[in-house]
Each structure stands twice: as structure tokens, then as C-alpha cells.
C-alpha positions in Angstrom: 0.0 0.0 0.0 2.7 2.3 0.8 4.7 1.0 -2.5 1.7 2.3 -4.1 0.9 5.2 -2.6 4.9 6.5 -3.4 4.6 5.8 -7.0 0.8 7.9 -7.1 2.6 10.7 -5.3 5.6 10.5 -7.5 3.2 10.5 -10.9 1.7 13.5 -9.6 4.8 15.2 -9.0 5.9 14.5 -12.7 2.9 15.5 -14.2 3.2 18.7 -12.3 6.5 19.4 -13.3 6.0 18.6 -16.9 2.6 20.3 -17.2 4.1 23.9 -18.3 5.3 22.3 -21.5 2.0 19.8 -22.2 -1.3 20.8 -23.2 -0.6 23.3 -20.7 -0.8 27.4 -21.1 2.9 28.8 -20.2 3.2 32.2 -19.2 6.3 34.1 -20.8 7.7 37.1 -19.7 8.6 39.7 -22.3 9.7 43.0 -22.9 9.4 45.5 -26.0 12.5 45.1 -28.1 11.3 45.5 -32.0 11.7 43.4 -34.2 12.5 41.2 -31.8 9.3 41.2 -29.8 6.5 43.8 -30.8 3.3 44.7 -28.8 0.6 45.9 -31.0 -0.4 49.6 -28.7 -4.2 48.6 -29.3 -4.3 44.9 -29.0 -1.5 43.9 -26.9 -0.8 41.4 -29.3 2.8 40.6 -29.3 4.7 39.4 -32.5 8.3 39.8 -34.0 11.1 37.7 -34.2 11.2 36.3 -30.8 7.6 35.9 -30.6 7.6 33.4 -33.9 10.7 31.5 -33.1 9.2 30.8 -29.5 6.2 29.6 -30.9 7.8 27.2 -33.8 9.9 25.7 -30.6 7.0 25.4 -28.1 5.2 23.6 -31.3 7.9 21.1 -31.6 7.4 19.7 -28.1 3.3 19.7 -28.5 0.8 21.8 -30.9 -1.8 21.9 -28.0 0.8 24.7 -25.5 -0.6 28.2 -25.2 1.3 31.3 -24.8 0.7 34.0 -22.0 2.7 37.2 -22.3 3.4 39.1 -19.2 4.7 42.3 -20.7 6.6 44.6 -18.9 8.0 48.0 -19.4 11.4 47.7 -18.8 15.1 45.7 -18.2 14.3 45.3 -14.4 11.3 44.4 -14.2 11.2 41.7 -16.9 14.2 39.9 -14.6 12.2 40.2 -11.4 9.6 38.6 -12.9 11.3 35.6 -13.8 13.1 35.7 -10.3 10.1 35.7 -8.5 8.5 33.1 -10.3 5.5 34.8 -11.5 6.4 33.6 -14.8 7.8 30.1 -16.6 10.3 31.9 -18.4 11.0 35.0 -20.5 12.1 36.3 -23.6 12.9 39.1 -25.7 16.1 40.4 -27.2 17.8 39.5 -24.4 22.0 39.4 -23.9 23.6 36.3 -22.4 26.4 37.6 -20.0 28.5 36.0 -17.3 27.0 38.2 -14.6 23.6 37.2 -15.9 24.2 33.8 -15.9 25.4 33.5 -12.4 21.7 34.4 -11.7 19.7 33.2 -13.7 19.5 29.7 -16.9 19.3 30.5 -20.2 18.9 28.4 -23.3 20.9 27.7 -25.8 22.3 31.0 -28.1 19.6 31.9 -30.6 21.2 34.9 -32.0 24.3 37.0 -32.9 25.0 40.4 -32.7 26.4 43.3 -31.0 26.8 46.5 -30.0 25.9 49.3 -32.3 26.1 52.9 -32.2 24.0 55.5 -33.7 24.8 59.0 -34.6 23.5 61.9 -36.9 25.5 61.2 -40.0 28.3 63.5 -41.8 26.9 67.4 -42.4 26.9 68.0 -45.9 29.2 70.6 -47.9 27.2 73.7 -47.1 26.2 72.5 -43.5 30.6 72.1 -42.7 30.7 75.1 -44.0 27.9 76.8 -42.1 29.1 75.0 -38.8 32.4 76.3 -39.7 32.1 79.4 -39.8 29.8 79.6 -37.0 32.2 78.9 -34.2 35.9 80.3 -34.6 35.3 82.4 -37.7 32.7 84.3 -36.8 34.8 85.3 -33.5 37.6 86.6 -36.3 35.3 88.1 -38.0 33.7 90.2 -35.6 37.6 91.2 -34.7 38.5 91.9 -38.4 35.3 94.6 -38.7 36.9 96.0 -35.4 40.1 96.1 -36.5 39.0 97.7 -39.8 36.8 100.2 -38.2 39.1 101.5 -35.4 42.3 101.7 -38.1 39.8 103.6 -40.6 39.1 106.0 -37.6 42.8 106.5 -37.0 43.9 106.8 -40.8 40.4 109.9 -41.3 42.0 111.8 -37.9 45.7 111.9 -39.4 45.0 112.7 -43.0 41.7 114.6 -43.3 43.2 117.6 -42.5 45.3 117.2 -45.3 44.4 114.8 -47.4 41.6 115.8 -50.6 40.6 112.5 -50.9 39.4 112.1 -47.3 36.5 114.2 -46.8 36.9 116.6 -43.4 33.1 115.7 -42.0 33.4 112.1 -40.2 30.4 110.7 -42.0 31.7 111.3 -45.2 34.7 111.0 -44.9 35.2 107.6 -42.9 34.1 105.3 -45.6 37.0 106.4 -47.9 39.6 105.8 -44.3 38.0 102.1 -44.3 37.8 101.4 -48.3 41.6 102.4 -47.7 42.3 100.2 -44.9 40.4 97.2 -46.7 42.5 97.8 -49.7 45.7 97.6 -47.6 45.4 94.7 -45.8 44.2 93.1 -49.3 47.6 94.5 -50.7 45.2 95.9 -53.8 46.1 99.5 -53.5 44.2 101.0 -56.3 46.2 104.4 -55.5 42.4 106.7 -55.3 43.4 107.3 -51.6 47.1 107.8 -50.6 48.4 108.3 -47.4 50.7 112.0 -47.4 51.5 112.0 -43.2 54.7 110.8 -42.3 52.1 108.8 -39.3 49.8 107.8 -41.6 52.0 105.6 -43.5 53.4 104.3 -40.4 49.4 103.1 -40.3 50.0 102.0 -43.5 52.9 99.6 -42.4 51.2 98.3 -39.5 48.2 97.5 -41.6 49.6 95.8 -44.2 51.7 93.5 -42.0 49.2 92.9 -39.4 46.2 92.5 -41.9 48.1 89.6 -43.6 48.2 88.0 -39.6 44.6 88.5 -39.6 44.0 86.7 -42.8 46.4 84.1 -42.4 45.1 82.8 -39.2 41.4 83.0 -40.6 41.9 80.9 -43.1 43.7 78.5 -41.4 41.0 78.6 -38.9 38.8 77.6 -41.9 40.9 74.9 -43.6 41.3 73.4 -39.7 37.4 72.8 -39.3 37.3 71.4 -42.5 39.7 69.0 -41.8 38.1 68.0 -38.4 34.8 67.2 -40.1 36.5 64.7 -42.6 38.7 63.4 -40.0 35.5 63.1 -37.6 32.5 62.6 -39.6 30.9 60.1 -38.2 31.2 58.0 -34.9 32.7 54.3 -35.6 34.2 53.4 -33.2 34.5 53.0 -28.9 37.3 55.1 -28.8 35.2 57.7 -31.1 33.0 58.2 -27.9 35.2 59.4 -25.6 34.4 62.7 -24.3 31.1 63.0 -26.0 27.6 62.6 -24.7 25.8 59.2 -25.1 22.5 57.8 -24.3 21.8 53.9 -23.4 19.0 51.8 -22.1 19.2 51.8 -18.3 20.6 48.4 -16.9 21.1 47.2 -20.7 24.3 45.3 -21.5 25.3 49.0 -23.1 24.8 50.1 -19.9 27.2 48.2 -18.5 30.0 47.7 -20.6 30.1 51.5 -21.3 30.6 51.7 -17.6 33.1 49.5 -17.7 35.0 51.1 -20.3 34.9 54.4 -18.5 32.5 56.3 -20.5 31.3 58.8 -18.1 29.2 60.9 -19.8 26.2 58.6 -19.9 22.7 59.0 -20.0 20.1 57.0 -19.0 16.5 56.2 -20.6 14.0 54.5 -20.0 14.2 52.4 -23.3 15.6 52.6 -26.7 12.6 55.2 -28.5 13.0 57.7 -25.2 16.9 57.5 -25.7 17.2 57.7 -29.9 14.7 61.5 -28.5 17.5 62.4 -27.1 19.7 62.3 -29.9 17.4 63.8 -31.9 16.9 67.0 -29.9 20.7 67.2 -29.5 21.0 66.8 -25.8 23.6 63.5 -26.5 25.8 63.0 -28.9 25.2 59.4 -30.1 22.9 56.2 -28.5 24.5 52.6 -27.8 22.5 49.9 -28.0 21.7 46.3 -29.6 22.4 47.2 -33.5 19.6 45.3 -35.0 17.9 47.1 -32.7 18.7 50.3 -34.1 19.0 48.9 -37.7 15.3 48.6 -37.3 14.1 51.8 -35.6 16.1 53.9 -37.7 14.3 51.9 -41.0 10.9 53.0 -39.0 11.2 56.1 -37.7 11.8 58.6 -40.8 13.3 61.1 -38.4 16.7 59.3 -38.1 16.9 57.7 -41.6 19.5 59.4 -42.3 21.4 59.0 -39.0 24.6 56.7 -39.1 25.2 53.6 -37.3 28.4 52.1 -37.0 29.7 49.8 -39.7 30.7 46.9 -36.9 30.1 45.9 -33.5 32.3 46.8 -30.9 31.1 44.3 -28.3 29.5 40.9 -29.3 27.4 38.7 -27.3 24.2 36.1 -27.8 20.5 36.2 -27.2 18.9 33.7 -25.0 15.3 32.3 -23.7 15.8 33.3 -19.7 14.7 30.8 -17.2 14.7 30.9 -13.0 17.5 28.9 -12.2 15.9 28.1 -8.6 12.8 25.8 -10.9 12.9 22.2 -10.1 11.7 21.2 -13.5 13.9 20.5 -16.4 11.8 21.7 -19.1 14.9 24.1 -20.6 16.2 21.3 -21.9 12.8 20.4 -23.8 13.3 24.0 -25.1 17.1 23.8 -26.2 16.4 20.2 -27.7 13.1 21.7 -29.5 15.4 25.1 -30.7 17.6 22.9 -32.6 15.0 21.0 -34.2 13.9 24.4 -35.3 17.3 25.3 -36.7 17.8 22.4 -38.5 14.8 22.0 -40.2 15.1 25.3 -41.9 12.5 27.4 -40.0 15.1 29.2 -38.1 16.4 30.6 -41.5 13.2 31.4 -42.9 12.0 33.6 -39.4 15.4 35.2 -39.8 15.4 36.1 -43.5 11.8 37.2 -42.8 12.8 39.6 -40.5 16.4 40.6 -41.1 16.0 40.4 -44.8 18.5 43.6 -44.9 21.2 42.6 -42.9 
């Protein structure tokens, strides 16, 4: 009797364990991470990449297992969730790291990518030029009109008393002082206003000499900021974000590895669509994040179409089905055996071509 009762009690305790993967309704955690998973704003119906390869695995260990989403606003939150045990297991675009590990299971690697970064791309010709002249030129330029002004002043009170060609009324006369200055410092001298005062033509020295200073230093104040826009026209690279602003997903794996690589001018969002704002309204320089991630949102949202995003990852890691490593059950294996069923049979490809038909 008690022989029998064991095995009764043991059969239940199977069933139990087994009964999230048979004819059973599992409830998934997920969090937005398009085109990995998707939820419609009026429906709540959730779709993407994720979503489709999930149910083509669940389907290979039995046709008759429902799907429950549990969707949750951010990073945190979808991890406490599968901590706590208020859900069987989650998924979404989510990174496979050591520390992550240590916490929680994960199935086997369903895709590869990396860190991207996005950026507004390379001004064009007018725009350099614009920006150019903006910053340091204008400041020479505003010193060359001084300059002009205060040495046409000098050159009207030394020679007007003398001079025919410099009218003896200030208003009338100054323009002819600073049509004589400009033509100095351009080295023209077309000869209609000569300087007759022994002081004057000191002036005339100092202007000439000086006024080729002036030039000289504005244009190599011009050629310089053209240079630095070819040399830094877009941002490629790690070491390309140094000392600039960036945005990332708070507690995402850019998060973290940023962190790590001393990148302290970070700032936090929310999620990816409140951090790509940011770039847009100038407040950071460039957004790190998942790059199919931002391959996709920058193919949706026509505002950054035209932004760049770097040509190659600079950190590389996996995506992975999350589990609660504290669960009794073994059902992640079901999952992992079922994931490569998928793979092999072709679906895998066919999801991912559906999807990622661009990369």
C-alpha cells in the first residue's frame, strides 16, 4: 500500500512538473525590443522575431501549449519577474552575460550580434561650411570689422586735415579711411586714396603686416574645421566616444559595458525610443544599443533615416530564452532540444530572413 501510494505521489509530482510544456498554457515574460518582440499599442498582441521563433519551438514539443505574455515596461522588471517566479520563463532580445548567468538559466544562443552605435550622419558641404564658420570664424570676423573700423578711424583723424581725398566731415569722410584700410590689408592698393602723413604711412605699415596676420590665421581657422569634419564625420568606433555625450537603455548590457569602459558621460533612458529622442533633440551626442535594434528603428522612424550607425560591433554577445535557475523542473532542456529541431529544419532561417531580410 505504501509502494503504491509512493509511486501515485511520484506520478503527480511528474505531471506537475512537466505540465508547463504539455497541453498546458505557459506564461512568458517579455519586454518591447522591436523586431525582436512587438506589442501591438491597441491589442496587446505581441509578435516579432522572438515571438515566432518561441512559438515554432513550443510547437515542436506539443501543438496543443498556449502562450501567456506578461509584458513589462522595462530591463528590471522583466528579470524580477522571472526571479520571483510569476512567470515560466522569458524572452525578448535579451543578452547572455556571465553576470547574468550566475543568476539566472538561459537556453541555448539563438542569435548574434552586437553592440551598435548611432549618430546623426556627416553634415553635408554647405552644412561644414555653415558650422564652420559659425564657431571660430565668426569670432575673427567680428575682430576683423573692429580692427577695420578703429584703423579707418585712426587713418580719417591723421590725414583729413590734409588729405583731398578724405573728406573733413566724419560721415563722409570715414568710408574712404575704411575702403583704404580694406585695400591695404588686401595689398590691392588701387592708388584713389594715398596716405601723405609721415604717421599715416606708419598706419599703412602696420596695416599691411598685421592685416596679412589676420588673414592668415582665418583661413587656417577655416581649412582646420574642414579637416576636423573629414577626419570626424561620423562616430565608428569605442574610442570615437570618448568625451562626447551618449544615451543607453538603463541596466542594458550597453549600460554596462560602457561603464566598464569608463565612458562617463552617460545617459540613461528608459528604453531605446525615449533614448534615440534624445539624440534627436541634441542633448547627446550618439545612442548605444543592440544594433539590429537600431537597424530597425532607424528603418521606421523617418526622423533618423538618415542618421549613421556604425559599420561593426564593438562588443559581441548572444540572445537567449531566460529561465529561474531556482525551478525544479527540467523543461529548458525540452526548449534547447526543440530550438535545434527548429534550426535544422530550416525554420530558423526562414524567421530570420523574414525579418532581417536587410542585414
Amino acid at each position: 500500500m505504501k509502494r503504491t501510494l509512493f509511486f501515485i505521489c511520484a506520478l503527480l509530482f511528474l505531471i506537475l512538473q512537466l505540465s508547463p510544456l504539455y497541453g498546458e498554457t505557459v506564461t512568458v515574460a517579455t519586454k518591447e525590443a522591436s523586431p525582436f518582440i512587438i506589442v501591438d499599442k491597441v491589442s496587446n498582441k505581441v509578435y516579432g522575431f522572438s515571438a515566432e521563433l518561441l512559438e515554432a519551438v513550443l510547437k515542436k514539443i506539443d501543438n496543443s501549449i498556449e502562450i501567456k505574455y506578461a509584458i513589462y515596461p522595462n530591463i528590471p522588471n522583466f528579470f524580477n519577474a522571472i526571479q520571483s517566479g510569476d512567470v515560466d520563463f522569458g524572452i525578448s532580445a535579451t543578452t547572455i552575460t556571465s553576470e547574468r548567468e550566475s543568476v539566472y538559466d538561459f537556453s541555448l544562443p539563438y542569435y548574434k550580434t552586437g553592440l551598435g552605435i548611432l549618430s546623426k550622419s556627416t553634415p553635408t558641404f554647405g552644412i561644414t561650411l555653415y558650422t564652420a564658420i559659425e564657431d571660430e570664424l565668426f569670432v575673427f570676423l567680428f575682430i576683423m570689422i573692429i580692427y577695420v573700423f578703429v584703423c579707418g578711424n585712426i587713418m580719417w583723424l591723421i590725414e583729413h586735415p590734409h588729405n583731398p581725398a578724405i573728406h573733413k566731415q566724419w560721415h563722409k569722410g570715414i568710408t574712404s579711411s575704411i575702403w583704404w584700410v580694406i585695400v591695404t590689408i588686401a595689398t590691392v592698393g588701387y592708388g584713389d586714396v594715398v596716405p601723405q602723413r609721415f604717421l599715416s604711412r606708419l598706419l599703412a605699415v602696420f596695416v599691411m603686416f598685421t592685416g596679412i596676420v589676420l588673414f592668415g590665421v582665418m583661413t587656417a581657422s577655416l581649412s582646420s574645421s574642414f579637416t576636423f569634419n573629414k577626419l570626424h564625420h561620423n562616430i565608428e568606433t569605442l574610442n570615437d566616444l570618448m568625451g562626447k555625450k551618449v544615451a543607453v537603455v538603463s541596466s542594458s548590457v550597453a549600460d554596462e559595458e560602457l561603464n566598464k569602459k569608463g565612458i562617463i558621460n552617460l545617459t540613461t533612458a528608459n528604453n531605446l525610443s525615449e533614448a534615440i529622442q534624445l539624440l534627436i533633440s541634441g542633448k547627446v551626442h550618439a545612442v548605444v544599443h543592440d544594433a539590429p535594434l537600431l537597424h530597425y528603428n532607424r528603418k521606421q522612424d523617418p526622423r533618423i533615416k538618415d542618421y549613421h550607425i556604425s559599420s561593426s560591433f564593438f562588443y559581441n554577445f548572444d540572445y537567449g530564452i531566460v529561465f529561474n535557475q531556482n525551478r525544479p523542473d527540467k523543461f529548458i532542456e525540452k526548449i534547447n532540444v526543440a530550438l535545434l529541431k527548429v534550426m535544422e529544419s530550416g525554420e530558423y532561417d526562414l524567421l530570420r530572413n523574414k525579418w532581417f531580410a536587410v542585414e
